[in-house]
C-alpha positions in Angstrom: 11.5 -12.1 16.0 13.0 -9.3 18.3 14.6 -10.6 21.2 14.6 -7.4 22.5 10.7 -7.0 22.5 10.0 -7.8 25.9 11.8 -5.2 27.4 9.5 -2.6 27.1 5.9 -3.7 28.6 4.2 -2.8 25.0 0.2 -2.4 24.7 -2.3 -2.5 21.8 -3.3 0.3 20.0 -6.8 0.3 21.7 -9.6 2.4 24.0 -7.9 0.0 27.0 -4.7 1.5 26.5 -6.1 5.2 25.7 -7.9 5.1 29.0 -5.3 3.8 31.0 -3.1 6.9 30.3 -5.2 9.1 31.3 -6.2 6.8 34.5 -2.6 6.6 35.2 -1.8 10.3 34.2 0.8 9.0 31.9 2.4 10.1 28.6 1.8 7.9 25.4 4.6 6.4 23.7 3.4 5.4 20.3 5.7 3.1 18.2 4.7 2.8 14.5 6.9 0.5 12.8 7.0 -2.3 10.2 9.8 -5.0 12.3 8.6 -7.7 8.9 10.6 -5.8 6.4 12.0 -2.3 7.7 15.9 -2.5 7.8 15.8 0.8 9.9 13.0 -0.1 12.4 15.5 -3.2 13.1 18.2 -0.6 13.8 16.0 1.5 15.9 14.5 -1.8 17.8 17.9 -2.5 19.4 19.9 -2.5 22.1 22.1 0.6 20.7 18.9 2.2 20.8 15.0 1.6 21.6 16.4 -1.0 23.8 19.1 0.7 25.7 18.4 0.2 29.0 18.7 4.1 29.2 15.5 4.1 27.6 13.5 1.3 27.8 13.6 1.8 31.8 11.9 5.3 31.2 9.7 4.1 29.3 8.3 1.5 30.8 8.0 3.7 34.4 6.8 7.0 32.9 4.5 6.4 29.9 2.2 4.1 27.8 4.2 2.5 25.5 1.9 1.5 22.6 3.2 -0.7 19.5 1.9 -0.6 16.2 2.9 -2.6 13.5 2.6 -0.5 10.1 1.6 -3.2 8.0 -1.3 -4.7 10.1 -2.9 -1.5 10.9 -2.4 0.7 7.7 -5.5 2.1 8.9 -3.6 3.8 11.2 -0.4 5.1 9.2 -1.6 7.7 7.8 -2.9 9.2 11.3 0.3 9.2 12.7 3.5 8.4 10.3 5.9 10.9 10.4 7.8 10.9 7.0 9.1 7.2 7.3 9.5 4.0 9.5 10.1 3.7 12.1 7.9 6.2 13.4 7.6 7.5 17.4 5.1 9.7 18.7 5.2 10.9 22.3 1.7 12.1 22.9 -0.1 13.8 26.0 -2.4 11.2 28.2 -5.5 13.3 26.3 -3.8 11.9 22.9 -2.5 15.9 22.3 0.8 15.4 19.9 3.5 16.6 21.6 6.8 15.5 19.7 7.2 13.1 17.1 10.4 12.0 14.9 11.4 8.8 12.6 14.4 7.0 12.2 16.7 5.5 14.4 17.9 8.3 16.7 20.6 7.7 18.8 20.3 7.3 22.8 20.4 11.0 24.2 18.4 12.3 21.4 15.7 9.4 22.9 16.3 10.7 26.0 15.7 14.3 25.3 12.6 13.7 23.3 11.2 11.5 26.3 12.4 14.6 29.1 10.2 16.9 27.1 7.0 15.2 26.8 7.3 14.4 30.7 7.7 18.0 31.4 5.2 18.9 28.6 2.8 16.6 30.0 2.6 17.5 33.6 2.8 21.3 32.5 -0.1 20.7 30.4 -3.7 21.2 31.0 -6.6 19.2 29.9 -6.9 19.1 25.7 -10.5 18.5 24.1 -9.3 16.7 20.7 -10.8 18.7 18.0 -13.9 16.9 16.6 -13.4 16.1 13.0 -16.1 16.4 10.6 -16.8 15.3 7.3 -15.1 17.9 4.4 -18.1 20.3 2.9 -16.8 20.6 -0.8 -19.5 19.9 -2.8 -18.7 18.2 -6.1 -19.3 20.3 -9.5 -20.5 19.2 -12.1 -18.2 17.0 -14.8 -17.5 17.8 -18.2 -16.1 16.1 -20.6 -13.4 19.2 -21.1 -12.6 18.3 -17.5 -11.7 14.6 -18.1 -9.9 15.6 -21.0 -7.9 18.2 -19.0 -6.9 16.0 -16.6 -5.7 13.1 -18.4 -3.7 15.1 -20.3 -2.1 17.2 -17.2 -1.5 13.4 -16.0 0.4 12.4 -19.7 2.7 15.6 -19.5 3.3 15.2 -15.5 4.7 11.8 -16.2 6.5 13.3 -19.7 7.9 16.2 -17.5 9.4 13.6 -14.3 10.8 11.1 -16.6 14.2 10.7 -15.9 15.8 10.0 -19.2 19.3 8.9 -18.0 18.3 6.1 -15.8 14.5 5.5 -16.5 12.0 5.7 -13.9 10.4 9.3 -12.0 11.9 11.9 -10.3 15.5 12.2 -10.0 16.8 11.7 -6.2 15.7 8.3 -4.3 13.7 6.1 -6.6 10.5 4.1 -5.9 9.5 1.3 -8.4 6.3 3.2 -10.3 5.0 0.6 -12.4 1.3 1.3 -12.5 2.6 4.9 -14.5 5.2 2.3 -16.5 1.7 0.6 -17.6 0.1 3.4 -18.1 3.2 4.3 -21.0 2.4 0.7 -22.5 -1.0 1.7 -23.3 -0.4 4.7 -24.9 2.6 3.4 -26.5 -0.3 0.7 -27.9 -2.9 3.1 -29.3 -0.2 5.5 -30.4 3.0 3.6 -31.4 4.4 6.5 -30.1 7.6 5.1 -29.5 8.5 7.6 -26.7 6.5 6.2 -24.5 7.7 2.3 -24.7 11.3 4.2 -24.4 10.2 5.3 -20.8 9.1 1.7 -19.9 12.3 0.0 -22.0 14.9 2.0 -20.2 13.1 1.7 -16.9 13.6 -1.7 -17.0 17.2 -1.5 -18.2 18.2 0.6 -15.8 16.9 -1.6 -12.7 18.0 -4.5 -13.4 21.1 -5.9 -11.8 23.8 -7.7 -14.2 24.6 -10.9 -12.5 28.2 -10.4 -13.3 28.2 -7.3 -11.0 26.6 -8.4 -7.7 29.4 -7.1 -5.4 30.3 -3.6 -7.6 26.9 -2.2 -9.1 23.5 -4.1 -7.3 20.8 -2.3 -7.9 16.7 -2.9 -7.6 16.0 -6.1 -9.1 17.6 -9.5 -8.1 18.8 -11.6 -11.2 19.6 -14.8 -8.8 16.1 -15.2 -7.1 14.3 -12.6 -8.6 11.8 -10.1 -7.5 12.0 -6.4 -7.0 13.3 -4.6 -3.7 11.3 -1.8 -2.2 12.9 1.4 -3.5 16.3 2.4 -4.4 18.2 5.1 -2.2 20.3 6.8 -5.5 19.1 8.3 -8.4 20.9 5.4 -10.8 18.6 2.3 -8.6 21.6 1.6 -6.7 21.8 1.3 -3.3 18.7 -0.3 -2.8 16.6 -1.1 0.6 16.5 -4.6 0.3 12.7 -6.0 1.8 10.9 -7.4 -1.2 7.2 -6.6 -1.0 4.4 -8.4 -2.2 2.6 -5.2 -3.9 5.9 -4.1 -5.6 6.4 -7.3 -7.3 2.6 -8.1 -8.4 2.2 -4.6 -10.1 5.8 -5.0 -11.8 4.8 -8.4 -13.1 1.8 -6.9 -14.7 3.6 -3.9 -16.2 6.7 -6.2 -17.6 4.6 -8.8 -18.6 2.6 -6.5 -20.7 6.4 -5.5 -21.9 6.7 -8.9 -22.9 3.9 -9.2 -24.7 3.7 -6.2 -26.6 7.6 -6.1 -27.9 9.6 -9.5 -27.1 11.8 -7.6 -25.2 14.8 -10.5 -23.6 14.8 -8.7 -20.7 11.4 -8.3 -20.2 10.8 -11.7 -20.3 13.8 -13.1 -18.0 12.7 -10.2 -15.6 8.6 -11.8 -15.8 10.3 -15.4 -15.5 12.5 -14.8 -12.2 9.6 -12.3 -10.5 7.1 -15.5 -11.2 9.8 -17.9 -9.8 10.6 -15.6 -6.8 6.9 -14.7 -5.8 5.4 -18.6 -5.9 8.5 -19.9 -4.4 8.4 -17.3 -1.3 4.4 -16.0 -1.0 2.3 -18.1 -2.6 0.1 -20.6 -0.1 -0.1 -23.3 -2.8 -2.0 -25.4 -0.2 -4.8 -22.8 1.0 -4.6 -19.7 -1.8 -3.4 -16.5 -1.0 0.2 -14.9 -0.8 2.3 -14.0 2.2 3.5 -10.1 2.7 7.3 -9.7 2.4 10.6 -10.5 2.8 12.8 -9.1 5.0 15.7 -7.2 4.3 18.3 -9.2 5.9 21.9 -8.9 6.1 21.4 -7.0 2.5 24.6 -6.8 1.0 26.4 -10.1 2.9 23.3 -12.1 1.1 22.6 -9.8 -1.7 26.0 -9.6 -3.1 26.9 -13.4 -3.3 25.7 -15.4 -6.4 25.7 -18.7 -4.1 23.5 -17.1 -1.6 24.0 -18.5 1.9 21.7 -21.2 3.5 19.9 -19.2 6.3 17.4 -17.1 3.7 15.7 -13.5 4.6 12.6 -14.0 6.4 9.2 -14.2 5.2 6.4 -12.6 6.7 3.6 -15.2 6.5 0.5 -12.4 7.3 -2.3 -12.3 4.2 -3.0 -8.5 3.5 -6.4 -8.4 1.6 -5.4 -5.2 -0.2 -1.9 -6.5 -1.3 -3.4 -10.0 -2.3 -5.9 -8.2 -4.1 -3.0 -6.6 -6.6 -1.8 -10.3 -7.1 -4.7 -11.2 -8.3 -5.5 -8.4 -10.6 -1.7 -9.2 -11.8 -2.3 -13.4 -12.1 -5.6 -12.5 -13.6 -3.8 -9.8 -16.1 -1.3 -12.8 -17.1 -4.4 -14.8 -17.7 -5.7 -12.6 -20.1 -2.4 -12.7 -21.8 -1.3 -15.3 -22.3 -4.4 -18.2 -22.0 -2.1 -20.3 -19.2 -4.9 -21.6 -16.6 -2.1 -21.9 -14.0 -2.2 -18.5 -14.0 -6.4 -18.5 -14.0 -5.6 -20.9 -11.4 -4.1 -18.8 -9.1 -6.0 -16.3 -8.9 -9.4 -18.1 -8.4 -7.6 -19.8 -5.7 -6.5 -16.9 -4.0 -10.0 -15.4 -4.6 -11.9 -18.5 -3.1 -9.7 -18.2 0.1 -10.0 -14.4 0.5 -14.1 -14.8 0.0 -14.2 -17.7 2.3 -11.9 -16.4 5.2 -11.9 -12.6 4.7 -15.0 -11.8 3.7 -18.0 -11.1 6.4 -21.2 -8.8 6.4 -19.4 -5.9 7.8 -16.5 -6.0 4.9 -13.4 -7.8 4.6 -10.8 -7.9 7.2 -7.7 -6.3 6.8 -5.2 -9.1 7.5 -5.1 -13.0 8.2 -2.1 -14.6 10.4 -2.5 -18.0 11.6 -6.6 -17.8 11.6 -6.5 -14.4 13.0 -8.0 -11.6 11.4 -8.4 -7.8 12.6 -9.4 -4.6 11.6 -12.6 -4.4 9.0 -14.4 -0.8 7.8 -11.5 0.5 5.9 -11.5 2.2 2.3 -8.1 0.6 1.6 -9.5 -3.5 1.9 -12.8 -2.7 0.6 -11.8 -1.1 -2.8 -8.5 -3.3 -3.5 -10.9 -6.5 -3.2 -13.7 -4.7 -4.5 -11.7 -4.2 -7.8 -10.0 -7.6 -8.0 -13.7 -9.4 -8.2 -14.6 -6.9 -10.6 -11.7 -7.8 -12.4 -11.7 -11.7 -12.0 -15.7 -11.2 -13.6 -14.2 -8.9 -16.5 -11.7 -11.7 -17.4 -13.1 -15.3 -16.6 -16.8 -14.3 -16.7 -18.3 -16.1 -13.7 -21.2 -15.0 -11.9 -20.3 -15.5 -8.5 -17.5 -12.8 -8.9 -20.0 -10.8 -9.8 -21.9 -11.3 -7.0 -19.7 -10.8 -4.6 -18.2 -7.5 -6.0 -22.0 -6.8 -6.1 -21.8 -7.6 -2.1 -18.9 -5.7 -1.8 -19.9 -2.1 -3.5 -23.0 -2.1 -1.8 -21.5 -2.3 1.4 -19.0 0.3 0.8 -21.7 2.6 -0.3 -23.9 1.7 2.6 -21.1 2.5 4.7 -18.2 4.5 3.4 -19.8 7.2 0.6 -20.4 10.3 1.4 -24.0 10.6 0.2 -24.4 14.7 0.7 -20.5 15.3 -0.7 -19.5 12.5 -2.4 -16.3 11.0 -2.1 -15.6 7.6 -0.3 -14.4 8.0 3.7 -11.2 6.6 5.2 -12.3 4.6 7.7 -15.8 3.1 9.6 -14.8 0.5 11.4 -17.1 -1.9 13.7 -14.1 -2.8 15.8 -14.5 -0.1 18.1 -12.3 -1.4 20.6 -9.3 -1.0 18.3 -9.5 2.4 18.5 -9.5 5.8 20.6 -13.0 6.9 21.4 -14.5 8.2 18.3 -11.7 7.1 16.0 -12.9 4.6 14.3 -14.8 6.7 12.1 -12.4 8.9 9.7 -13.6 11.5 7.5 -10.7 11.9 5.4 -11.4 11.0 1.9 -7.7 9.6 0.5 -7.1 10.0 -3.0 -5.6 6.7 -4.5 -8.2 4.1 -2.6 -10.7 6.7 -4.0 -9.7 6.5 -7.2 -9.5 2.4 -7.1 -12.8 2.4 -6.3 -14.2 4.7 -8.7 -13.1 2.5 -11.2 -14.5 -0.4 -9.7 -17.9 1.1 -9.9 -17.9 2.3 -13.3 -16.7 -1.3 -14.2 -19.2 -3.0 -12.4 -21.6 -0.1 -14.0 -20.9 -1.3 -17.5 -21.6 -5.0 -16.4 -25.2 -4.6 -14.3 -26.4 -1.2 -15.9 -27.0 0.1 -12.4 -26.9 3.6 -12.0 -26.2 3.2 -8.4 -22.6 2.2 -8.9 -21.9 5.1 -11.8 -23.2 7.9 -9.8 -21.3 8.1 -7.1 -18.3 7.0 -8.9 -18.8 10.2 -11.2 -19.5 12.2 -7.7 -15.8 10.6 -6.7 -14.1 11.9 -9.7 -15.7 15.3 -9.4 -14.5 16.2 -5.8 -11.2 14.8 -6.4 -10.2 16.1 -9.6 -8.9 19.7 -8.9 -6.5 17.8 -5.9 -5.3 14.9 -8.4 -1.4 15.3 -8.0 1.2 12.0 -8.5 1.7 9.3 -10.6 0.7 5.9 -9.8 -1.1 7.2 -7.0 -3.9 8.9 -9.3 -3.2 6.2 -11.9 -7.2 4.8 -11.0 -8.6 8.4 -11.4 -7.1 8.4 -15.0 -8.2 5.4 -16.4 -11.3 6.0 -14.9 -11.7 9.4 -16.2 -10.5 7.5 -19.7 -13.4 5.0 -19.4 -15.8 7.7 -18.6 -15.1 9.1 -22.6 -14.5 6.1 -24.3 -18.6 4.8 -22.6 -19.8 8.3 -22.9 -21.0 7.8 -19.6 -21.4 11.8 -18.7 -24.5 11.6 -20.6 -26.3 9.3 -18.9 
């Protein structure tokens, strides 16, 4: 915990806070940052900096300091990140952006940003916030020629981005991409194509860090406790930013697993082994279900480097995040399928049972659990990452109370999230008013990946009831989206969706 925190007398991103700006005729001082896991956020949270008594003094007499934490209210990242974490955004008392920067600026940089949103501010004259409304492109209708188009576009984007001297995408800073890596396994299985295991085999090669060279050449994966870091700073996964995060690890565990399974690879399966080790050991609530968030970057390389690690261990972040829990499942469900283990089964339906049980209410699932407390329901992001996890845990294990709930779970979505007159699936409609500006907890943007998670959980749960209500509107999803579909792993859904439309010949009906 930051000892620090105190100093600056934080509010909750809320209409309370919003109101008292303006009450007050105040500046906002909005704080985005992710203090379980971010190395820099810890940097910029001290006393060298945030904390500086400088700044923390201003602060706390001239504006509304407001405090977000990332992870608990993704709902809210993409509204207001600036590039990275942490993230500060000096706004007008009407919520008018004046200045925003991340990073852990030094003191008189602080200072000047804070000097020029006090003069901006009194200079000013009353905003109104542009009203957003929901996007007009109308979806066109689907061919086949179009599904066909843009897998293949997707195949030759990741062909083109492969990095062929130290595996992975792209060829500055690295993130782990293994969702595109599975993707490669799949082709590599209907093709035996062996270009496309190469991409997946040197991937893996090239992350891991040889035990013998801790202090000289660490790179993204831990070979003492195992597990993945975040993302990798060089080209050659060295360098890493140390957090471990839950999501990273479940959807490498799938993709190396399935590495495993397909070739025997050695590395493969100590890789699977440690990452299985590391993420029961330090997430997994054996006594409730569920899994924990992260693990904190530490002291990095004073911990990292030593093959006796010291005593006092990185800290765990003990919050339940429905959307990361839901990738473990589809992950522990995925090894099920595998390899027949019902600890594995196990898992999973215990993780489900405590999600359905604690998450789960008529208005969606929350967002987070910490200590019996849950916030923040009406988001894309929770309802499609658990929406596809039961659609999953049906697929695989076959019991009908998954498939009622995902049942439960898509109609709410469509009740409350699809666009019926565009198509397309909205950010955000949230009954927690309160934990918003006025008017903000309705958000009309339409993101691409949680679009194309749940598209795929429709057509899924289409081919199990025959209910044309859960194919149309997933076919509507693909339409809008699919002149905008640009990434890897973040379109990954969209593919296999688009792949599952042709193999079911669903166009035609």
């Amino acid at each position: 915990m930051n000892k620090n925190k105190d100093l600056i007398d934080w509010r909750e991103y809320c209409q309370k806070s919003f109101e008292e700006a303006k009450e007050k005729n105040k500046p906002i001082f909005l704080l985005l940052t992710a203090p379980a896991w971010c190395h820099w956020c810890h940097v910029y949270e001290s006393s060298s900096h945030l904390y500086h008594p400088e700044v923390y003094q201003v602060i706390n007499e001239k504006f509304i300091p407001i405090l977000v934490d990332a992870d608990k209210r993704q709902d809210l990242t993409r509204l207001w990140l600036e590039g990275g974490w942490p993230t500060t955004v000096l706004l007008t008392k009407n919520r008018e952006k004046i200045t925003a920067y991340s990073g852990a600026i030094p003191v008189h940089e602080i200072l000047n940003n804070l000097n020029y949103a006090l003069g901006y501010n009194e200079n000013t004259i009353k905003t109104k916030l542009k009203k957003i409304i929901p996007d007009k492109a109308k979806t066109k209708e689907l061919t086949e020629k179009d599904l066909s188009e843009v897998i293949e576009k997707y195949r030759q984007a990741v062909a083109d981005s492969y990095d062929k001297n130290y595996g992975g995408f792209g060829f500055y800073q690295k993130f782990p991409q293994p969702r595109t890596l599975f993707y490669c396994l799949k082709l590599y299985k209907k093709t035996r194509d062996n270009a496309w295991l190469e991409i997946v085999q040197n991937t893996l090669k090239n992350q891991v860090t040889d035990i013998k060279n801790l202090k000289t050449e660490y790179l993204l994966f831990d070979p003492v406790e195992g597990g993945f870091h975040r993302y990798s700073t060089q080209q050659d996964w060295s360098s890493p930013h140390y957090e471990k995060m839950l999501y990273d690890n479940a959807r490498s565990l799938k993709t190396y697993s399935y590495l495993l399974h397909l070739t025997k690879d050695k590395l493969a399966e100590e890789v699977v082994k440690k990452t299985l080790k590391f993420i029961e050991k330090s997430w997994y609530d054996k006594e409730n279900g569920g899994f924990f968030g992260s693990t904190d970057a530490f002291t990095e390389e004073e911990y990292y480097s030593e093959l006796i690690r010291p005593e006092e261990k990185p800290e765990i972040e003990k919050t339940k995040y429905t959307d990361w829990n839901s990738e473990a499942v589809i992950a522990y469900l995925f090894l099920y399928k595998l390899t027949k283990n019902q600890e594995y089964r196990m898992v999973a339906e215990k993780t489900l049972g405590f999600f359905e049980e604690n998450i789960l209410t008529e208005n969606g699932p929350y967002h987070y659990i910490l200590n019996g407390i849950k916030n923040v329901r009406g988001c894309l992001l929770d309802n499609s990452y658990l929406l596809l996890a039961f659609v999953e845990a049906y697929k695989i294990i076959n019991k009908k109370e998954y498939l009622n709930v995902s049942i439960r779970l898509a109609d709410y979505a469509l009740k409350v999230l699809y666009d019926e007159e565009n198509g397309g699936f909205f950010e955000r409609n949230s009954p927690d008013k309160e934990l918003y500006a006025l008017g903000e907890e309705i958000d009309y943007a339409k993101p691409v990946e949680e679009n194309g998670i749940i598209c795929f959980a429709l057509i899924n749960l289409y081919l199990m009831t025959k209910n044309k209500k859960y194919l149309l509107p997933a076919i509507r999803t693909l339409s809008l989206k699919i002149d905008e579909l640009s990434g890897l792993d973040n379109i990954y859904y969209f593919i296999v969706a688009a792949e599952n439309i042709l193999k079911n010949k669903l166009l035609k009906e």
